[in-house]
N, C-alpha and C positions, 0 to 999 in steps of 0.2 A: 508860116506855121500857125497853128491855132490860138487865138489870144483865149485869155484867161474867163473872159464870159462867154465866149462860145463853147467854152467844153461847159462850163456850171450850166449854162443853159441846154445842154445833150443829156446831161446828168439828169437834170431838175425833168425832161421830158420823157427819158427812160424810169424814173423814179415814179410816174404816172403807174408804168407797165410792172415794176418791181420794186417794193417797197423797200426801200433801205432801213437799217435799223434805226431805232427812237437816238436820237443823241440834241444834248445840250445844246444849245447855239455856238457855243466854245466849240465843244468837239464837231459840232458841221462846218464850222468856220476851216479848222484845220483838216478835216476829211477832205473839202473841197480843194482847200491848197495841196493838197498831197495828192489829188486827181490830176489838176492843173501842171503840177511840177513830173509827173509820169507820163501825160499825153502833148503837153504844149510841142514838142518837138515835132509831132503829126499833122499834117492836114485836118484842116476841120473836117473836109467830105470823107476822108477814111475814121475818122473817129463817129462819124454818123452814121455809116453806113455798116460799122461794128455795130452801135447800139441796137440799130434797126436791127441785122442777123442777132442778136439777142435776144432782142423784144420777139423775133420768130422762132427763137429755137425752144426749146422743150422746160430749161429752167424757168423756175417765176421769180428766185431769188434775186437778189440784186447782184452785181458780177463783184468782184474784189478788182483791181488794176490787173494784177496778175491771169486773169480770168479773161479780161477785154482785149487788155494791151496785143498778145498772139492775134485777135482779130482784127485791130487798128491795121496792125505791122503789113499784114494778108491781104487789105484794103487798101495802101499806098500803091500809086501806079508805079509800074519800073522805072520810070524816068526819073522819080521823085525819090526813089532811093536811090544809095548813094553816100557819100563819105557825114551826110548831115545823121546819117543814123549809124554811121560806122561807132565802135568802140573806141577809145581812146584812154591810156592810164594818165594817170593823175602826174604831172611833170609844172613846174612851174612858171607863169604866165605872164607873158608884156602886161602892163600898164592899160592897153589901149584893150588885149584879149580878156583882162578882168573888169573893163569897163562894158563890155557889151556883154558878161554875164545876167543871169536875172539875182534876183534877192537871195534868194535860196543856194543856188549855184555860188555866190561869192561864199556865202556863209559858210556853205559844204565846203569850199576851198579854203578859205583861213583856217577848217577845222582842223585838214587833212595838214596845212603848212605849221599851224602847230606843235602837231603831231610830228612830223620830221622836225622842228627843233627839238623838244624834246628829247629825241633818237638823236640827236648830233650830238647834243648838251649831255646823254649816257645817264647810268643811275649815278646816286649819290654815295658815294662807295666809302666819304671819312665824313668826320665831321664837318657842318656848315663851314667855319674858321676856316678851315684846310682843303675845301674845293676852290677851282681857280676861277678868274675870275670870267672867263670863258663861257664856264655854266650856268653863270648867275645870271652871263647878257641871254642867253638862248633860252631859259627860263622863264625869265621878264616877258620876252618877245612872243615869248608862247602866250603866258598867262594875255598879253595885249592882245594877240588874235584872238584869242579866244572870246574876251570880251566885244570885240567888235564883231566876230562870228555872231552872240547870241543877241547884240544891239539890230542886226539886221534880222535875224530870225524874228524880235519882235517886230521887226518894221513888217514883214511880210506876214506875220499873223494879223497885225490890223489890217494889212490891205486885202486878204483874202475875206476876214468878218464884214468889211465894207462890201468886197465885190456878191458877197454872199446876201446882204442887204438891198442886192443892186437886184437879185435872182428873182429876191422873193417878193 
């Protein structure tokens, strides 16, 4: 599937044909990760071959993911779709299946495993003293994902501001 500088560089070349709007180096930093984390699942030659029908169809503006991604999808051969682009809900993961997530993907997953602690852990219905102690571990455990969700969010915001350094 597409690494991380092949799409910034479809980006950075459609960007020639349609100008994207003015933003901070911060905010291109994380525009570009959020291109990245939307099309990485694709082929690079379907994510090209989007921009290109792009760059010829009739808009000058620049596309939103949402705008692209239906052309990418259009542009994978049938062989190559298949259960890698199928949906999947959110259920919890080996060891070895959250090892070969990317950055973002772990982070989105601690956020979501948080979040069912929380729901297990229920609201706070008496006083602090008077919740068991049940709540308190599933609570903690949340607050700890969550911290390590946003530890790795910053890890992939620098790595995108570098790859984005790498573009230009």
């Amino acid at each position: 599937m597409a690494k991380a500088n092949e799409i910034s560089e479809a980006l950075a070349a459609l960007a020639v044909h349609c100008r994207p709007a003015a933003m901070s180096p911060d905010e291109r930093a994380m525009w570009v990760a959020g291109w990245v984390e939307d099309l990485r699942e694709y082929p690079i030659e379907a994510i090209l071959t989007a921009c290109r029908r792009w760059r010829l169809g009739q808009d000058r503006r620049f596309p939103t993911p949402g705008q692209l991604e239906p052309l990418v999808r259009d542009a994978v051969k049938p062989e190559v779709r298949g259960d890698a682009l199928a949906y999947e809900p959110w259920r919890p993961l080996t060891q070895g299946e959250f090892d070969g997530l990317t950055l973002r993907e772990k982070a989105r997953h601690l956020r979501i495993e948080a979040m069912e602690q929380r729901k297990a852990a229920g609201p706070q219905t008496r006083e602090p003293s008077e919740m068991p102690d049940i709540w308190f571990r599933r609570r903690e455990q949340a607050d700890s994902l969550e911290a390590e969700a946003a530890r790795l969010e910053q890890i992939a915001r620098t790595a995108a501001r570098s790859a984005l350094e790498v573009v230009k």
